[in-house]
N, C-alpha and C positions, 0 to 999 in steps of 0.2 A: 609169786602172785597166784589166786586161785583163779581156777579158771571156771568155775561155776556159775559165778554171774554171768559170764558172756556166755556160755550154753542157757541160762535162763532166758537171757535177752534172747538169744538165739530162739527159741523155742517159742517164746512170747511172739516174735514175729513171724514165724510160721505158722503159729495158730491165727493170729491176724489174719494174715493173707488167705488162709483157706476160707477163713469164715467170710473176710468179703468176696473171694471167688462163687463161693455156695450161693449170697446174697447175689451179686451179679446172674447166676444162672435163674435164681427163682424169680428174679427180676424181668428177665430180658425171656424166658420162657413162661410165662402165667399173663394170664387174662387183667389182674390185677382188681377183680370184680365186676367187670363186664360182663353182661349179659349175654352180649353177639357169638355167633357161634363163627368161627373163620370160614371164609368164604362166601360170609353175607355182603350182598351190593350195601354199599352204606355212600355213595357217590357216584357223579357220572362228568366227565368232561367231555362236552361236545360227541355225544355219545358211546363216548368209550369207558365203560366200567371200572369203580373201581371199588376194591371186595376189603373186608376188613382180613384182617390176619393175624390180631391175637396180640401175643408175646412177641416183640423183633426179633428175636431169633429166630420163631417158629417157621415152621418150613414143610410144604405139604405137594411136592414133587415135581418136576420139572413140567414148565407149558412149552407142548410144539405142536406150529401148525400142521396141517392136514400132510404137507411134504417133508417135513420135518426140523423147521427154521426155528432155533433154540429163543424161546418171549424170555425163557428164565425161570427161575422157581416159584412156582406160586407163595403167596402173596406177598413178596415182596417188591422193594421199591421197585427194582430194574424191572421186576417182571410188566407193571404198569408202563413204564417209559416206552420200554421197547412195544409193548401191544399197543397203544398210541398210536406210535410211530408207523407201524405197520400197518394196521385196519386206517388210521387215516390218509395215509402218505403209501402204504407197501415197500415202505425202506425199509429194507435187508441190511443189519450191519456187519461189513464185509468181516468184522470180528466178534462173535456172539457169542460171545463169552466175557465174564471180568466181572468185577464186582462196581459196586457205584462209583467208586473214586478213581478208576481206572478211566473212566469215559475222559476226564479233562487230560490233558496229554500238558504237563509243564513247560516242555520243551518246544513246542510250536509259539510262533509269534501271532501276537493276536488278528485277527480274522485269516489264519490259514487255517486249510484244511485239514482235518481230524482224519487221515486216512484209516484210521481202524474203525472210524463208527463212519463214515462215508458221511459228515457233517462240517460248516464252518465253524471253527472253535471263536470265544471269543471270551478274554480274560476281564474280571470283574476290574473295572476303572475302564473301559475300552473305549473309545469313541464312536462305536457302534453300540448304541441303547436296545436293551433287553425287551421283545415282543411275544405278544402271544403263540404260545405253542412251542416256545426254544424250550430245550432242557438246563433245567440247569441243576449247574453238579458243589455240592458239599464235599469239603474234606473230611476224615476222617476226624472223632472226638477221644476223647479220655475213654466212653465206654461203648462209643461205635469205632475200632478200626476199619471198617468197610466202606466209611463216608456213605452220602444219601443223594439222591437224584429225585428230582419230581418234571414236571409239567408247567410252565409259566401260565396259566387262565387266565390273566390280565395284567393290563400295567396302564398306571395313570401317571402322573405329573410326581406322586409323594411316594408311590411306592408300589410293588410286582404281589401279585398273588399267583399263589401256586397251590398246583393242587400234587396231594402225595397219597401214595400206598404205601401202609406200615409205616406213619408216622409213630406209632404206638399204641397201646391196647387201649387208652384215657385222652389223648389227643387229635384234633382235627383233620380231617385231609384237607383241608385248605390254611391256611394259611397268609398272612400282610409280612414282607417285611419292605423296609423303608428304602425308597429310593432315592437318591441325591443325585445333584448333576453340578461341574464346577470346572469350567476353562474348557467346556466342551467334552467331559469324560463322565460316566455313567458308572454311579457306584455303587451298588445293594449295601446295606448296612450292615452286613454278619459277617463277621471275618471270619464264618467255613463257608461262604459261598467263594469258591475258584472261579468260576467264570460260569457260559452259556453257549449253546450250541444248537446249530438250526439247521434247516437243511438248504443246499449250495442254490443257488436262485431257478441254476436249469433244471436243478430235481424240482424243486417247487413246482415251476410252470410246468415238467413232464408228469409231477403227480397230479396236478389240478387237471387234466387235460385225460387222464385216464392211463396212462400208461402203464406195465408191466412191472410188479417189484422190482426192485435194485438185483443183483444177485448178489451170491456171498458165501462163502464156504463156511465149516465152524472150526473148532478145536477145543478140546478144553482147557 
């Protein structure tokens, strides 16, 4: 039997594959005809900024505050999440580092504590209903392995808006998606939302009240 044809085949799909890697980069790194230049405010939640950023992959160098408490890269998601968090709240996440899909922790039972982000976790079907200001966190897709985090800005009876950095170079920072409720459990309608995550009742009342950040070491 020749073996030609399977080094053809062979070949055919390594060309394949490069061409759609090539396509994926110029995808996921280009403006896509945008006008915006990254780092323009194009939103704001409850006064906390949020900046466009281009291409999702694009990445224009790490944000720390004045002592050195890692927001994350500019302009992407986490970096928004976590400056939120901070400037509204001064939570320090005792792990400041990871990428978006890292914040939902699998293995915790829902409303335990997130000890890596000093937050209550709480997994999408939960019997605690998703409110203004939780994070909530995306799994990873087909062309994001990084998964995606935003800001909850509201929620009504039919469904959660959220607002996001680095949705895309052509896409919203806000965003509907639908919320249902059934035997007393609260379900977002996207099966990449993992769950949502707020901070523990006593942060709440000690942030509302003025108190000092969280503390928290980093790592990478």
């Amino acid at each position: 039997m020749s073996l030609k044809p399977i080094f053809k085949i062979a070949a055919g799909m390594l060309i394949l594959l490069a061409a759609l890697y090539a396509s994926y980069q110029v995808v996921t790194h280009s403006s896509l005809g945008s006008d915006l230049q990254p780092g323009t405010p194009i939103d704001e939640l409850n006064g906390v900024v949020i900046f466009y950023n281009g291409g999702v992959n694009e990445t224009y160098g790490r944000n720390l505050t004045a002592d050195g408490y890692n927001l994350g890269i500019r302009y992407q998601c986490v970096e928004f999440v976590k400056r939120y968090y901070f400037e509204r709240f001064g939570h320090r996440m005792p792990d400041a580092y990871g990428h978006a899909k890292s914040f939902f922790d699998p293995a915790l039972a829902d409303g335990a504590l997130n000890t890596m982000r000093g937050l209550t976790q709480f997994s999408n079907g939960s019997s605690t209903a998703p409110a203004a200001e939780d994070i909530i966190v995306f799994s990873p897709s087909l062309l994001n392995p990084y998964g995606h985090i935003a800001v909850i800005a509201e929620v009504n009876a039919y469904a959660v808006i959220i607002a996001q950095q680095n949705a895309g170079p052509i896409l919203s920072s806000r965003e509907a998606l639908v919320l249902t409720q059934s035997d007393g459990h609260y379900r977002i309608q996207d099966a990449r939302v993992l769950g949502w995550l707020r901070l523990p009742s006593s942060a709440s009342t000690s942030a509302a009240a003025g108190s000092a950040p969280l503390s928290g070491e980093e790592h990478p």
